[in-house]
N, C-alpha and C positions, 0 to 999 in steps of 0.2 A: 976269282970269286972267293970272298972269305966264306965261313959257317953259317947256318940260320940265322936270320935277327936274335937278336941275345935279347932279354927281359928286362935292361935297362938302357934306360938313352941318354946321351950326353946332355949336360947341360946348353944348354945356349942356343940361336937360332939355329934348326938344321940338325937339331942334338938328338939325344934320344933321352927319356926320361922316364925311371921305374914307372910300370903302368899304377904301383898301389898308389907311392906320391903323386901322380901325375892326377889320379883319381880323388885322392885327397885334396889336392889343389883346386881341381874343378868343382868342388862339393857344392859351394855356393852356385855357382854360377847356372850348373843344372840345375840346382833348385830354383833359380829365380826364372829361368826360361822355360821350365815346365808350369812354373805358375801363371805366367804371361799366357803359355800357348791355353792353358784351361780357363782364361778369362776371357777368351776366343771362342763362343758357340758353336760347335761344328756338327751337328749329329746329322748323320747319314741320311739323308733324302728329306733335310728337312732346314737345314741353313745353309747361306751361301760359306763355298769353300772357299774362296778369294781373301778373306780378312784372316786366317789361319797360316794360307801358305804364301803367304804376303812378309804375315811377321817370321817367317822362317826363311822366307828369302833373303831379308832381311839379317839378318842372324850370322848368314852363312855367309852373304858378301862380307859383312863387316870383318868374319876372319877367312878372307882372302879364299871362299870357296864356290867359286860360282855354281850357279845350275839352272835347269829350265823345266817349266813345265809339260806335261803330257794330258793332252788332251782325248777324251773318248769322243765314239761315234756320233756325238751330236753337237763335238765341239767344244764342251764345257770341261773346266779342268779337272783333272783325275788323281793325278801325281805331281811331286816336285822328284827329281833324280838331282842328282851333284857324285861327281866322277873324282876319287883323288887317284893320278899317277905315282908309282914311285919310277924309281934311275931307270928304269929296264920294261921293257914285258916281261909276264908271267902271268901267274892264276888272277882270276878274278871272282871276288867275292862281293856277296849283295848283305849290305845289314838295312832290313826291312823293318819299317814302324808305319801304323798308320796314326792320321792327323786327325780323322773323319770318330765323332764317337756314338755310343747307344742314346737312346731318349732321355729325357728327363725324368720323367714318368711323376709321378707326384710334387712337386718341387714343396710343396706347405710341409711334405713330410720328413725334407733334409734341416738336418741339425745346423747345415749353413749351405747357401744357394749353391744350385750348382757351377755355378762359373765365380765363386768366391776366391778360390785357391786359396784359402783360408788355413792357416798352421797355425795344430794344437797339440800341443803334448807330444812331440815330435811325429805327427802326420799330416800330409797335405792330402786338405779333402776338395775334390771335383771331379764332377763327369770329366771321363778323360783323363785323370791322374795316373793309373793305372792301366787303362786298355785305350790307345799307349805311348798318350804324350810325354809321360820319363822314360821310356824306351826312344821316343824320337831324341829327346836333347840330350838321351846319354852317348845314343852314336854320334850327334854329331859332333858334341866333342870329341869325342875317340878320333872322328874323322879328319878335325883340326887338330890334333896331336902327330895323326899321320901324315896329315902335309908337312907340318914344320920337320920333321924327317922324312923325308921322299925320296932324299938323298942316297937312304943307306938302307932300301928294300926294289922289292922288284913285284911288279904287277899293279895291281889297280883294288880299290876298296868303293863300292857304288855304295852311295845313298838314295835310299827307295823310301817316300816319304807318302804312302796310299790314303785318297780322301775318296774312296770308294769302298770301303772294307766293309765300314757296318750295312749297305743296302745289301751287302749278297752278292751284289756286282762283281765286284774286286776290278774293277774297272783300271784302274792304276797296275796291279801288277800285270793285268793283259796288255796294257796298255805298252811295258815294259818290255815284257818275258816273251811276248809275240809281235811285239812291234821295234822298239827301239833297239835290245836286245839280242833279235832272232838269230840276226848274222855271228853273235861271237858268242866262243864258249864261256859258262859259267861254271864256276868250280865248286859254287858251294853258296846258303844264302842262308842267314840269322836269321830271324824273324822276334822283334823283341818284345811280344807277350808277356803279361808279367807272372810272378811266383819264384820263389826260392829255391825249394825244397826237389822241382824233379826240371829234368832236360828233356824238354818234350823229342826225343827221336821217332815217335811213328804216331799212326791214327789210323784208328777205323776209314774205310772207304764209304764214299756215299751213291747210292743210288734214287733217285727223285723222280717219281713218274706220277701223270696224271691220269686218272681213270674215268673214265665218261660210263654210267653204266643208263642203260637206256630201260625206259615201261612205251607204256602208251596211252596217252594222253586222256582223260575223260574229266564228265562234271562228277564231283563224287558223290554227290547226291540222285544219279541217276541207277534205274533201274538195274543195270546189267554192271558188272566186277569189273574192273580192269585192272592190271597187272601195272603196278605202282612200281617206278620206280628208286623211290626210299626206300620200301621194302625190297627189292634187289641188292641192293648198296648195301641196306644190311644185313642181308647173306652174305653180300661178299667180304666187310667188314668180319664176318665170325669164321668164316673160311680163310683169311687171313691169318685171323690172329691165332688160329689153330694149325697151321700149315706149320711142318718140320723143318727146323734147322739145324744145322753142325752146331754143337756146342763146345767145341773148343778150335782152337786153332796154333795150338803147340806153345814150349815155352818162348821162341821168338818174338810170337803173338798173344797175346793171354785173353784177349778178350773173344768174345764168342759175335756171331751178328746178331741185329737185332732187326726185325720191322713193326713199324710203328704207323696207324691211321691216321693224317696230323689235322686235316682240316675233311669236311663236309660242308657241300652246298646243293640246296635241290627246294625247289617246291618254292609257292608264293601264294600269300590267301590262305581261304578257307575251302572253295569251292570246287578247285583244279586237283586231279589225280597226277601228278607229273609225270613227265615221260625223259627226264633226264635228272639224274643227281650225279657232281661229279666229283672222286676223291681225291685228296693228296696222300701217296701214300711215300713214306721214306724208310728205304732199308741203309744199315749199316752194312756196310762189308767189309770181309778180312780174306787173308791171302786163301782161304779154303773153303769162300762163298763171296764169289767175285762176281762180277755183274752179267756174265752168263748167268752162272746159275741162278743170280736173281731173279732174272730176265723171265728164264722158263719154268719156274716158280711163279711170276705171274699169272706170265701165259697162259702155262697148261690147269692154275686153279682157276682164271675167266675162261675158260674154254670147258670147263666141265661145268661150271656154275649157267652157262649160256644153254648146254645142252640140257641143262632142268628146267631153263624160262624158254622152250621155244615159240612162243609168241610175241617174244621182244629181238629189238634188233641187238645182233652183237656188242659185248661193250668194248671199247675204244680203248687203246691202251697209249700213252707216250710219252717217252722219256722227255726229262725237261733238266736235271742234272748227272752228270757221271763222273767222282774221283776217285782214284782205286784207292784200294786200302797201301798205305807204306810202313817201311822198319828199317831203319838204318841199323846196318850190322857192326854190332863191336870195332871192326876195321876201319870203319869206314874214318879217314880223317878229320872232318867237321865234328863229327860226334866225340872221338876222343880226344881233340884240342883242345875243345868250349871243357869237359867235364876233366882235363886234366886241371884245365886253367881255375875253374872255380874252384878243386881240391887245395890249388897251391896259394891261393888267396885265401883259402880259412873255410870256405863254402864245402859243402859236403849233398850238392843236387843229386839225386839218383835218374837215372836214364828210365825213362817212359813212356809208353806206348798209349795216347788218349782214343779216350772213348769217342767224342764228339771228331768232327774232320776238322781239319783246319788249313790254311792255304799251305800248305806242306802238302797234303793231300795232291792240290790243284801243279802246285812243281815238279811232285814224282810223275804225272800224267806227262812232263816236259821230260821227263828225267836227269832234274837236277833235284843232287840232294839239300833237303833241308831242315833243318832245327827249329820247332814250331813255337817254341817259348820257354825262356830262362828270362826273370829277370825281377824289379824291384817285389821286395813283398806290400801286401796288399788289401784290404777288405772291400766287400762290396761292388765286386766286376760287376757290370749293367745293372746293377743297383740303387738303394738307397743309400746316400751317405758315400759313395766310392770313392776311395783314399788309399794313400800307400806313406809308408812308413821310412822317413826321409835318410836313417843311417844305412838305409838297405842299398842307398844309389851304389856309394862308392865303390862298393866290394864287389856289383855287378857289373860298372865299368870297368875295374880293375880288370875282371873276367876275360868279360869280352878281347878289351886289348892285350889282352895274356893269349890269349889263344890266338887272333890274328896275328901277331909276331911269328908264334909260331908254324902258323900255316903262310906265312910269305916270306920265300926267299930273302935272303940278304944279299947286299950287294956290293 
């Protein structure tokens, strides 16, 4: 066995090639396949995914990378996966993009439609530019660079290509990480969000529970009071947002938790007293308010709110999501690969801990680590106008395949 894969590739079929030229090289090509894939309507629970990951099938055969779809529990498709071998086993690594994007939301109000892929001023504007069809076509060049050397490393590089991400679902990575997956180790997974400037290594944890708070039913216009239950909700509502939390959670974690009331529903008419309103409430967590404590932080503030209404029935408490808070530690491999690699490409990302979860969150709960977003710069994520800024591809492919060199054996 010689040394780690070195940072350049030979020329020729089966060669290796510096990742900066090799990214330089591809500069058009991702651009033109990022514009294709956002002239493809894909938004999450709202157009078919088949004409997205059709042209990305497409894409991949044509450079000799097969792969196949993953289907969820009703059958309809979720994910494309595509597997590159190198000479040997060894680690396996996941570079994650999803296909699937946010709403259009006003379309009268974009400066150019959103499935134009329209380039101005050196940005390409469309839903999907950004979060994160130029993170799909930059892996999978990357991924087609690592075939034509497969030769001369050892392990495996999966392509996870999620058309489930914006419902909430994530229905593609379950699909993978608990299905197709389960059986072999994973060593580490990219996730290609976009931004420049930080290497998402952790995030806030989430907890998502629904709260049913009960009154008891009347005409409100009748003689005798009855015990509404809006007006319990919103006790419980000011009992929430008054309830103590940690406020920090050290310098590994910087962020403190947060709980937040996110939806209400109760009552219909004029006439009816309701006897059900029911909340959504969402907490943050972090390693030193973790979903115990969330937990009984619910609990015991409905359980004291109950014993002030007792003429109503108990209110109903149940979980509906759970991801723990994560932090990959300075050691950790993936983390210092990706941010040695963009240091030596001219990048200067700082390491970051986000506030919102992201499916990083959902893989630490697997305990695989992962990196929740590095990559093209950007304006307008789920916005108006959303675009990214086209000299930014290179230098984040470069990245990428700078650090994957480095985290796979040579052979």
């Amino acid at each position: 066995m010689r040394e780690r894969a070195k940072d350049t590739f030979e020329d020729g079929g089966g060669g290796h090639l510096d990742p900066v030229r090799a990214a330089r090289q591809d500069h058009d090509s991702v651009v033109e396949l990022t514009r294709e894939l956002v002239r493809v309507p894909s938004r999450g629970g709202i157009d078919a995914y088949e004409p997205v990951l059709e042209h990305m099938v497409s894409w991949l055969a044509a450079h000799d990378l097969p792969c196949a779809r993953l289907a969820g529990p009703d059958g309809g498709p979720v994910a494309l996966v595509c597997e590159v071998s190198g000479a040997d086993t060894g680690p396996r690594y996941v570079l994650d993009a999803c296909l699937d994007t946010a709403p259009f939301g006003d379309e009268a109000a974009w400066t150019h439609p959103p499935t134009s892929a329209e380039v101005q001023d050196g940005w390409l504007h469309g839903r999907g530019s950004s979060d994160s069809k130029a993170g799909a076509a930059i892996f999978a060049h990357i991924a087609a660079r690592l075939r034509q050397a497969a030769r001369t490393w050892r392990g495996s590089v999966v392509l996870l290509f999620d058309v489930d991400e914006h419902t909430g679902g994530f229905g593609g990575a379950k699909a993978y990480f608990e299905g197709q997956a389960a059986a072999g180790h994973i060593d580490g997974v990219m996730i290609g969000y976009p931004g420049l400037d930080h290497v998402v290594t952790g995030g806030r944890g989430v907890l998502r529970a629904r709260v049913g708070v009960h009154g008891i039913a009347a005409h409100s216009g009748g003689s005798k009071s009855a015990p509404s239950a809006i007006v319990k909700a919103a006790e419980v509502i000011q009992r929430l947002h008054q309830a103590p939390l940690p406020q920090g959670s050290g310098p590994a974690f910087p962020l403190p938790p947060k709980l937040t009331v996110t939806a209400i529903h109760g009552g219909e008419g004029y006439s009816t007293i309701p006897d059900l309103c029911v909340l959504n409430v969402d907490v943050r967590l972090t390693p030193l308010f973790e979903a115990e404590q969330a937990l009984a932080l619910l609990d015991s503030t409905l359980t004291r709110l109950d014993a002030d209404w007792p003429d109503t029935p108990p209110t109903d408490l149940a979980v509906t999501t759970h991801w723990p808070a994560f932090a990959l530690p300075e050691h950790e491999p993936l983390r210092a690969a990706l941010l040695a690699a963009a240091k030596a490409t001219g990048l200067h990302p700082q390491a970051k801990v986000a506030g919102p979860s992201n499916i990083g969150n959902y893989l630490a709960g697997l305990n695989i680590p992962a990196l929740a977003g590095f990559g093209v710069d950007y304006r307008g994520l789920h916005a108006t106008d959303e675009r990214i800024r086209l000299d930014s591809i290179p230098p984040v492919q470069a990245a990428y395949h700078r650090a994957l060199l480095s985290l796979l054996p040579a052979y």
